[in-house]
C-alpha positions as CSV (number, residue, x, y, z in Angstrom):
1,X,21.4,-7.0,14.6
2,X,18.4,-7.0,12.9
3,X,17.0,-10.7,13.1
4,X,14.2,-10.8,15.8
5,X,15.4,-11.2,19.7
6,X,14.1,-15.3,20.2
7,X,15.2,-17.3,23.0
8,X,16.4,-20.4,21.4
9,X,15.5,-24.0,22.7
10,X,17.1,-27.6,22.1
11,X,18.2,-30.3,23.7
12,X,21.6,-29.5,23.9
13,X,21.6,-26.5,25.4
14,X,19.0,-28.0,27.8
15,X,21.9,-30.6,28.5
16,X,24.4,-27.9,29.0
17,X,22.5,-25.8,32.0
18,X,21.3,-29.2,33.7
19,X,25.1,-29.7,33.5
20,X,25.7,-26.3,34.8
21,X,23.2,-26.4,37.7
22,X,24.7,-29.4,38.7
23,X,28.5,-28.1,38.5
24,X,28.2,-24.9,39.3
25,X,27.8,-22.3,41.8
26,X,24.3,-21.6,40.7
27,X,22.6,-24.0,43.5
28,X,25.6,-23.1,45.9
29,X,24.4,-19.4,47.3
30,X,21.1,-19.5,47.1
31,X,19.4,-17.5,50.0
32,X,15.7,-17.0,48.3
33,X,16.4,-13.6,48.7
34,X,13.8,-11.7,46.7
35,X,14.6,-8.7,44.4
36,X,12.0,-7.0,45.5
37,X,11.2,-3.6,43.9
38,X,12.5,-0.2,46.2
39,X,10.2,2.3,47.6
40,X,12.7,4.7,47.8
41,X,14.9,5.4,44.3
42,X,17.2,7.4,46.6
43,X,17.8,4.9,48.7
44,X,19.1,2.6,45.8
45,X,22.7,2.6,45.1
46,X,25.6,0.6,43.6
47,X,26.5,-0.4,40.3
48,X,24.8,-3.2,37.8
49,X,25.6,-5.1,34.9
50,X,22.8,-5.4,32.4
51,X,23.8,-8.4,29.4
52,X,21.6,-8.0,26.6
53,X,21.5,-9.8,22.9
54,X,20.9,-6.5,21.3
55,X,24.2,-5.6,20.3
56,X,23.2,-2.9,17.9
57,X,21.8,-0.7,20.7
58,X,24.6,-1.2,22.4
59,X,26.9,-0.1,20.0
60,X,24.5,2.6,18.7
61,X,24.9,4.0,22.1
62,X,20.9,3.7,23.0
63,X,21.3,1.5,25.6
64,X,23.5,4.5,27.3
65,X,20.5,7.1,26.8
66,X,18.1,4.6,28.5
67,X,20.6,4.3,30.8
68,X,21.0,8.3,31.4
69,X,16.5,8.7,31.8
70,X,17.1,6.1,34.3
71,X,19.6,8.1,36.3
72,X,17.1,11.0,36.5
73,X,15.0,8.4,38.9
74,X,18.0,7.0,40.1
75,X,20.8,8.7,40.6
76,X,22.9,6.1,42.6
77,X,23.0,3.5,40.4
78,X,25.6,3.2,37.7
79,X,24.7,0.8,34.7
80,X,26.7,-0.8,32.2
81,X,25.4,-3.2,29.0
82,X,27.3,-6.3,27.6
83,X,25.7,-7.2,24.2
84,X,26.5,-10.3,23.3
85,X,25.9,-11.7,19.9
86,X,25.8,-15.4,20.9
87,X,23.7,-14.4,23.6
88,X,22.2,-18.2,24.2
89,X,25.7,-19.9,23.6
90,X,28.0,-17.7,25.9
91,X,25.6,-16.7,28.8
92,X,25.2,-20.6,29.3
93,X,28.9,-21.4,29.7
94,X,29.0,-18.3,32.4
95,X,25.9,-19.5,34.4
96,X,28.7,-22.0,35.3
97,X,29.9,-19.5,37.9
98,X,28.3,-16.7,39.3
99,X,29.1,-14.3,37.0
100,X,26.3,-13.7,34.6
101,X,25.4,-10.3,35.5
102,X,23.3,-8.6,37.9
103,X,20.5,-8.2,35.0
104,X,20.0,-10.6,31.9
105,X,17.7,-12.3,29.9
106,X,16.9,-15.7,30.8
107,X,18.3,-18.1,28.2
108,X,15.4,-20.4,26.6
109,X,17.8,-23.3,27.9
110,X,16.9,-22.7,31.5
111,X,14.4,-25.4,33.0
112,X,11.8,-24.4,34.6
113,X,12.1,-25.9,37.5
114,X,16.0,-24.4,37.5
115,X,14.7,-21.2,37.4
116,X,15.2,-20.8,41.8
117,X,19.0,-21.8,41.7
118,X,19.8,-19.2,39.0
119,X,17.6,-15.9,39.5
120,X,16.0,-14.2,42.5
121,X,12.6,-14.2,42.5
122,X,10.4,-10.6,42.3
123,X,7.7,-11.5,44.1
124,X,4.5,-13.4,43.9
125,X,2.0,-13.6,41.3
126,X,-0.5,-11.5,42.6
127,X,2.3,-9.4,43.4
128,X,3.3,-9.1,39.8
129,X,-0.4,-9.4,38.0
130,X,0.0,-6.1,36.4
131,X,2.8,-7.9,33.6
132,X,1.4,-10.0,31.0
133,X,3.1,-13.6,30.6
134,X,4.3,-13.7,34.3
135,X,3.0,-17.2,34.5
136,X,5.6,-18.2,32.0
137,X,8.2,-17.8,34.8
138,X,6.0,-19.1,37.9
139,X,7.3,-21.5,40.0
140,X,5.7,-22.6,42.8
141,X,3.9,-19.1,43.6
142,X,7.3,-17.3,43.1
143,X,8.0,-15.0,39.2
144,X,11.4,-15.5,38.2
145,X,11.0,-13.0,35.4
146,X,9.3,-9.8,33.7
147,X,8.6,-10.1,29.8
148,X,10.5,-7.2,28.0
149,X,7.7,-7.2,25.9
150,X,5.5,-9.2,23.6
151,X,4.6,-9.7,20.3
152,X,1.9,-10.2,18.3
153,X,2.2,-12.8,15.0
154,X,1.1,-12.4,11.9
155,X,1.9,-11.7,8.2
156,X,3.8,-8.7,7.4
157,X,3.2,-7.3,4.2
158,X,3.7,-4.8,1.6
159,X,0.0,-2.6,1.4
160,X,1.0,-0.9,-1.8
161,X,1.6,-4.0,-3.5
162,X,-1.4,-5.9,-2.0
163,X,-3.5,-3.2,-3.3
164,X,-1.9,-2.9,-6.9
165,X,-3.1,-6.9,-7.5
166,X,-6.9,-5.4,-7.0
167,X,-6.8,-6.6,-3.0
168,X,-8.7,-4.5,-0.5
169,X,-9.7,-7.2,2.7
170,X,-7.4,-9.3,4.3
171,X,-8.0,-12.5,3.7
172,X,-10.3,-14.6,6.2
173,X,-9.6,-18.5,5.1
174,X,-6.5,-20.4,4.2
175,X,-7.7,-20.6,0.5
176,X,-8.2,-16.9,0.3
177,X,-5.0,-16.5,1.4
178,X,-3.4,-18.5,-1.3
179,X,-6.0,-16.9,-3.6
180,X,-4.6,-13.2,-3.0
181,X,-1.3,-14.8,-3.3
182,X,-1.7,-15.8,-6.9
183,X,-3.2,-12.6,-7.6
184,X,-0.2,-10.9,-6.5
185,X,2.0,-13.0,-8.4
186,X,-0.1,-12.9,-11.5
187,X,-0.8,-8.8,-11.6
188,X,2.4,-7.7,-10.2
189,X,5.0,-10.1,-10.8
190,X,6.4,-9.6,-7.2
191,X,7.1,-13.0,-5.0
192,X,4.3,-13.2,-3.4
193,X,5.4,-15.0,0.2
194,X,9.2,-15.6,0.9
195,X,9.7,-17.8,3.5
196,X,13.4,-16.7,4.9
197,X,14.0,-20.6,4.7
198,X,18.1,-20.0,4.5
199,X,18.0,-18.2,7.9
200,X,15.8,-20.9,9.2
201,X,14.6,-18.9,12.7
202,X,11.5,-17.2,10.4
203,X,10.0,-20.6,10.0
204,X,9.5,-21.2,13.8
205,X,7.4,-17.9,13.6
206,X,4.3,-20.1,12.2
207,X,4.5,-21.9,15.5
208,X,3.7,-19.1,17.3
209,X,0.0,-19.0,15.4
210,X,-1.1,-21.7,17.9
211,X,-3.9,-20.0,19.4
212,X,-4.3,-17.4,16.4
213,X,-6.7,-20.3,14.7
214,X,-8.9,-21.6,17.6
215,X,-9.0,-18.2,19.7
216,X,-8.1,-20.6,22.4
217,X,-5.5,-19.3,25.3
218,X,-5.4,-22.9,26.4
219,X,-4.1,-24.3,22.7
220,X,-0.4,-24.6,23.4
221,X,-1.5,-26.1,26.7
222,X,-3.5,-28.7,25.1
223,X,-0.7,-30.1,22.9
224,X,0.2,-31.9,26.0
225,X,-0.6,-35.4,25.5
226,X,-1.1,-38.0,22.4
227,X,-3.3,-35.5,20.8
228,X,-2.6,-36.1,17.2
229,X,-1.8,-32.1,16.8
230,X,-1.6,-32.7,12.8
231,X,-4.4,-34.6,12.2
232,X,-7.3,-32.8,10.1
233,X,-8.9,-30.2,11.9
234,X,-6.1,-29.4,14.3
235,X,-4.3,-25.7,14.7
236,X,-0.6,-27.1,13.8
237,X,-2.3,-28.9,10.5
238,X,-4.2,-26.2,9.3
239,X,-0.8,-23.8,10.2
240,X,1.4,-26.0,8.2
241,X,-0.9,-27.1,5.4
242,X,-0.4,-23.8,4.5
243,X,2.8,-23.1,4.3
244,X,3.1,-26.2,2.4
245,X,0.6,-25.0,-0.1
246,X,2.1,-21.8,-0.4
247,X,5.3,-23.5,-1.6
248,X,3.7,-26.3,-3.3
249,X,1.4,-23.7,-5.7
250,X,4.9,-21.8,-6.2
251,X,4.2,-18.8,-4.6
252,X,6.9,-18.3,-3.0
253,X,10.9,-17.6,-4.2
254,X,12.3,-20.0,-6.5
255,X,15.4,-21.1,-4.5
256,X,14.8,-20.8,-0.7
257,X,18.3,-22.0,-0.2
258,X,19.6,-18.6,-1.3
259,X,16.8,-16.5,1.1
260,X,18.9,-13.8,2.7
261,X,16.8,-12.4,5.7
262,X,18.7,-8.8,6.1
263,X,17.9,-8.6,2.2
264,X,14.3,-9.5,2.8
265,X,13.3,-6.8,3.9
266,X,14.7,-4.5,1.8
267,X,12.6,-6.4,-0.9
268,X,9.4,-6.4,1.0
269,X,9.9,-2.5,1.7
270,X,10.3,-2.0,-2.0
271,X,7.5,-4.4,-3.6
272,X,9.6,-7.1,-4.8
273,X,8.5,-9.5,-1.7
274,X,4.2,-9.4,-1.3
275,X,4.3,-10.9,2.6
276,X,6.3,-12.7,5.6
277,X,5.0,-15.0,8.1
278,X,6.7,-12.8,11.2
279,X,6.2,-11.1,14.5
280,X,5.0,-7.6,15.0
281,X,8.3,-6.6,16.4
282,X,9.0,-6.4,12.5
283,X,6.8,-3.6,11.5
284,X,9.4,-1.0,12.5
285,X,12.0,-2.9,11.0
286,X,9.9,-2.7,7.4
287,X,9.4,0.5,7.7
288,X,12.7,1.8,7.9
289,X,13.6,-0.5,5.4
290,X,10.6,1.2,3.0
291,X,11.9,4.9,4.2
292,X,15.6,4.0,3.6
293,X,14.4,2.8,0.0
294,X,12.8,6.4,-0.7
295,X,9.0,4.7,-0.5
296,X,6.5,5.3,2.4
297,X,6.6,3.7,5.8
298,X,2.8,3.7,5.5
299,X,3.2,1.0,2.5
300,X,3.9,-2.1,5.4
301,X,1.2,-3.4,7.0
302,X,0.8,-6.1,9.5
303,X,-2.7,-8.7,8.9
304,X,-3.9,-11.2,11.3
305,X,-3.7,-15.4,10.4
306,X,-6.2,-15.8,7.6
307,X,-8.9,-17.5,9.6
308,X,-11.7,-16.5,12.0
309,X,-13.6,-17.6,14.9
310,X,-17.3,-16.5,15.2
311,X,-17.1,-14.0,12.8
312,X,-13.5,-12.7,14.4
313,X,-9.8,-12.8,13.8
314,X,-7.5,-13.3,16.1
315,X,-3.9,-13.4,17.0
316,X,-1.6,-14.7,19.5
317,X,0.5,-12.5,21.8
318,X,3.6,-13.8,22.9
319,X,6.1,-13.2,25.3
320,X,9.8,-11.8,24.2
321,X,12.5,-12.9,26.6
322,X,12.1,-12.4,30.4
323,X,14.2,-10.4,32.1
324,X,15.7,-11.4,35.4
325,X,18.2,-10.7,38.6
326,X,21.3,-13.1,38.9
327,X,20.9,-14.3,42.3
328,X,24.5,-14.0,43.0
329,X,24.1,-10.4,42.6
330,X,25.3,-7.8,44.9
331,X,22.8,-5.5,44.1
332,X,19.4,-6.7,43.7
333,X,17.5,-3.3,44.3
334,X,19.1,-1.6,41.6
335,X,18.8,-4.7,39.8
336,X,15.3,-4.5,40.5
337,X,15.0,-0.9,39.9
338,X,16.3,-1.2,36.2
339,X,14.1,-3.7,35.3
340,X,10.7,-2.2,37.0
341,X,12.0,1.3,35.0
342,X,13.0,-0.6,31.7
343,X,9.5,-2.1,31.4
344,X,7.3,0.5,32.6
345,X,9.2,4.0,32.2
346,X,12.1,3.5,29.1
347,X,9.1,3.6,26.3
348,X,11.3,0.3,24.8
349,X,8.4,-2.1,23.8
350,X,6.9,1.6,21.8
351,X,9.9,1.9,20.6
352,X,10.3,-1.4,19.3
353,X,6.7,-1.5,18.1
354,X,5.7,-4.2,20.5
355,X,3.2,-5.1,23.1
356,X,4.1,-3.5,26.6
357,X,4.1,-6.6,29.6
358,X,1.9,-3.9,31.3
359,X,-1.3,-4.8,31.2
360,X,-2.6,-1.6,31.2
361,X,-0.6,-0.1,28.7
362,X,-2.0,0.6,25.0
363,X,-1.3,-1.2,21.9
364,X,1.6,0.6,20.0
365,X,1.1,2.2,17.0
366,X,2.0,-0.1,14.8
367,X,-0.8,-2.7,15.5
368,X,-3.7,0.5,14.6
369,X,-5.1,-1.8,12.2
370,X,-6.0,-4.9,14.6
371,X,-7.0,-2.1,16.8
372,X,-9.4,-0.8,14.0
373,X,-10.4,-4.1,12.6
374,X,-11.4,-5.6,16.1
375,X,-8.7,-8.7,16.1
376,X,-8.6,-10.1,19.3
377,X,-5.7,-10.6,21.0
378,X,-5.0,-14.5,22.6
379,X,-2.3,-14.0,25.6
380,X,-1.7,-18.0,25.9
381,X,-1.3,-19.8,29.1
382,X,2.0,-20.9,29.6
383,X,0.8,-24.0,32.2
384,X,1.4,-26.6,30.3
385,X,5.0,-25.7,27.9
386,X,7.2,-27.4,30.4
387,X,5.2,-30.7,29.6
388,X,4.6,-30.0,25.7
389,X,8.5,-28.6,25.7
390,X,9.2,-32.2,27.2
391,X,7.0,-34.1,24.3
392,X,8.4,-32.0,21.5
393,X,12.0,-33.1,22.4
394,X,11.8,-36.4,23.2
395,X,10.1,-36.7,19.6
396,X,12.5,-35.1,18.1
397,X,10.6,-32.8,15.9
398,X,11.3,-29.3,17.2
399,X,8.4,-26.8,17.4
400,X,10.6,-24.2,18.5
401,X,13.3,-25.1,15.5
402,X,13.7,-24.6,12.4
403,X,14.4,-28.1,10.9
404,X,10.9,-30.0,10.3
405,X,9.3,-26.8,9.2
406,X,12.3,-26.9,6.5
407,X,11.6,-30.5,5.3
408,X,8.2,-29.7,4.7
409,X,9.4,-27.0,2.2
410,X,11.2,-29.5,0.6
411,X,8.5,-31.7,0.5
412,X,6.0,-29.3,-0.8
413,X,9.0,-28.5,-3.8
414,X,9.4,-31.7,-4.5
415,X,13.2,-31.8,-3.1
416,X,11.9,-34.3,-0.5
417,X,9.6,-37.6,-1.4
418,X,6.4,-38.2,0.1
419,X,3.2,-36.7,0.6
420,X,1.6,-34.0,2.9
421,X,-0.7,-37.0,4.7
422,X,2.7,-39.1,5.2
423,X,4.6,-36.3,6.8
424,X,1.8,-35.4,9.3
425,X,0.9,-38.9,9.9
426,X,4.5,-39.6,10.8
427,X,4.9,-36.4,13.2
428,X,1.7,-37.5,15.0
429,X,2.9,-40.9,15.5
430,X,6.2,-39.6,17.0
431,X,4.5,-37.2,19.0
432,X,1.6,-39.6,20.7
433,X,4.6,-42.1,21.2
434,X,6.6,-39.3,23.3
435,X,3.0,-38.1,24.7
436,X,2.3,-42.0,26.2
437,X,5.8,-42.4,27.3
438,X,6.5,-39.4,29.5
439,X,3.1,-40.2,30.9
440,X,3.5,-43.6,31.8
């Protein structure tokens, strides 16, 4: 599986877990219990299911090596992986009963609030203040979860290519962007962004840039009320102006309902694709691609959101999924165990070419260039998502889907009537109506 590991979120799987906490087992044995992490790894024993959406290291048989370097701490403590390729679809139909695992990821589904009657909680936040993004899984004083890793957003791009159409500096406004765009299109004849629009999932990467334009760790937070987030001036106008402009200035493929993402990055790797709007999880993933293609891993770079703040660029860093004990489970210490090890001791998040949840950790190696160009990193408060989560679904205009970012591809092609100022005016009215009505 190549496509990045999201946790999805929608109304309708929201319905199905409030159905399922309400059906199942999941508020039936719940003790409070906390998985809290062992002194002692020989005093940990018994056996634990880990579920995971990564089906190709499963199958590749890395899970089982990860699995073996924990046993060298843990002796006692036998470990087996599910991948499941609906991940989001199946583990919600199990979290009927109380067999979902000992270990898994917790679905994007999952309210917030819902978090006590399915998982155990790992302590307190102070407790757990070494992890980045443990607020995302706070309720009331309690983490429900530990971040396998996060990721920073930004374009991916092909360096070679860039550098062919005469461009040396990443761009540091909108216009430049689109500027080096054309530039790439006119010296090389490459595309010079492809948007993935088939797939869909790529598109709900530009979300993610809230915070990457304001250098604000509050921005997602502050979507929560009748704030008007696309009118001029705002992070979500000046994120999707540009995509729009992109498309609208053709700079991007010809036919987006033919965009294949496993192709894509063969074509980026080879200089046929200039740049994606992606996560940094994909660097690796480009760079295989480039070494499989006989070129140079050292052709894919990674740049920052084309805007600054004070002179600065910066970039959100977002959490992956976070991992969690069933609280059914038999075995919460070498629950525990795994996960502690898995985050702090497996070398994963390196691996992957993400940002470790330890706080302390360094950047991996595939981020060097932030790291040399002093972008800042924006770790965004997760206070407010329940209520902005709340907003974006009862208007019907999915941040975290792929849909609305689609029709303003379409729009900007000219498959869709209207104009840019229409569009935005008519997602801000939706969203201050939702806004004023969950608040009165």
């Amino acid at each position: 599986m190549g496509k990045k590991p999201t946790a999805l979120t929608g109304a309708l799987l929201a319905a199905a877990m409030m159905s399922a906490a309400a059906c199942s087992g999941g508020g039936g044995g719940v003790t409070g219990e906390v998985a809290a992490a062992p002194s002692d790894p020989q005093g940990v024993s018994g056996e634990i299911k880990v579920l995971t959406q990564r089906t190709d290291l499963v199958q590749s048989g890395a899970m089982e090596r990860y699995a073996d370097e924990f046993n060298k701490v843990y002796p006692k403590v036998k470990v087996t992986f599910e991948g499941i390729t609906d991940y989001e679809g199946e583990v919600k139909i199990r979290m009927n009963t109380r067999e979902y695992g000992d270990v898994l990821l917790i679905p994007g589904a999952v309210a917030k609030n819902d978090y006590p009657k399915f998982f155990a909680p790992l302590g307190t936040s102070t407790e757990l203040s070494k992890y980045r993004f443990s607020d995302k899984t706070e309720v009331g004083g309690k983490v429900y979860g530990i971040a396998q890793f996060g990721t920073v957003n930004g374009f991916v791009y092909n360096k070679a290519l860039w550098k062919r159409a005469g461009i040396a500096d990443w761009a540091t406004t909108p216009q430049k962007f689109l500027s080096d765009l054309k530039a790439v299109k006119d010296q090389t004849g490459a595309v010079p962004y492809y948007t993935n629009f088939k797939d869909g999932w790529p598109l709900v990467q530009w979300t993610a840039n809230v915070g990457s334009v304001s250098c604000d760790t509050q921005a997602s937070s502050g979507l929560a009320g009748p704030v008007s987030p696309w009118a001029e001036g705002g992070e979500l106008h000046t994120i999707d102006t540009l995509l729009h402009d992109v498309v609208k200035q053709g700079l991007a493929e010809k036919d987006p309902t033919t965009t294949n993402w496993e192709a894509s990055k063969g074509l980026l790797a080879q200089g046929e694709i200039g740049s994606m709007m992606l996560g940094s999880w994909s660097i690796t993933q480009m760079r295989q691609a480039a070494e499989d293609a006989g070129g140079s891993s050292s052709d894919i770079g990674f740049m920052p959101f084309p805007a600054q703040k004070d002179g600065a660029f910066c970039a959100t860093v977002v959490s992956d999924y976070q991992q969690a004990v069933n609280v059914h489970s038999e075995n919460k210490p070498a629950a525990r165990a795994w996960i502690d090890w898995f985050t702090e001791k497996s070398g994963y998040a390196a691996a992957e070419g993400a940002v470790s949840a330890v706080k302390a950790a360094p950047l991996p190696d595939t981020l060097k260039d932030f790291v040399d160009n002093d972008v800042k990193l924006v770790e965004r408060s997760e206070a407010g998502t329940g209520v902005v989560n709340d907003i974006d679904e009862a208007a019907e205009i999915g941040l975290n889907k792929p849909d609305y970012r689609q029709k303003l591809v379409d729009l900007a092609r000219g498959v869709q009537k209207g104009s840019l100022e229409d569009f935005f005016a008519d997602l801000n009215k939706r969203w201050d109506e939702a806004a004023r009505s969950a608040g009165s």
